[in-house]
Every structure is written in C-alpha cells, then in structure tokens.
C-alpha positions, 0 to 999 in steps of 0.5 A: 896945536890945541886938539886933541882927538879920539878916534874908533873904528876910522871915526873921530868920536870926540875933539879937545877944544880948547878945555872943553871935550866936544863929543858925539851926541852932545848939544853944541852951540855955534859961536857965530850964528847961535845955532844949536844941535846935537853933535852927529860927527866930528871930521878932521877935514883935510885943510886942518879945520876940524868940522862938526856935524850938527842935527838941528832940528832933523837938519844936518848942518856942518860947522868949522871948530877952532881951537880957541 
C-alpha cells in the first residue's frame, strides 16, 4: 500500500509516508488545517486509516494520514 510500519511492544513507534518516516516525538504538520505538534502516537486504526496523535500546545488532537 505505500506504509510501512514499526511496530514495539503492541505499539506503532513510526509510519512510512510516502518517502517521508513520521515517527513518535516528531514535529508534524497537517496538510489541510496547517496545524503543528508533536507526534505522541501512531494507530493503525481498524478502517485502514493510519491516525496520528499530535500534542498541540498541551492538546491532543488525532489526525488521519494518507500515503500519498
């Protein structure tokens, strides 16, 4: 599919996008709403969708991620 995963102790620790690693404590950008924080969790969510956990600012916010 384009992902390619890590994953330790039952958890995904970093996700291929792409070229591009996303991995836990990176800062991460959404591409529709511009919003920026730092990765605190990657899920493969059951639907498919990879979903990443963002800190913003002391606020979790979850996000999808696509492979393109």
């Amino acid at each position: 599919m384009g992902y390619q995963m890590s994953v330790a102790h039952g958890k995904i620790i970093n996700l291929t996008k792409g070229n591009k690693m996303l991995e836990v404590g990176q800062t991460f950008t959404t591409t529709e709403s511009g919003i920026t924080g730092i990765i605190k969790a990657i899920d493969n969510h059951p639907s498919g969708v990879n979903r990443v956990l963002l800190d913003v600012n002391g606020t979790e916010r979850w996000t999808s991620v696509s492979a393109n």
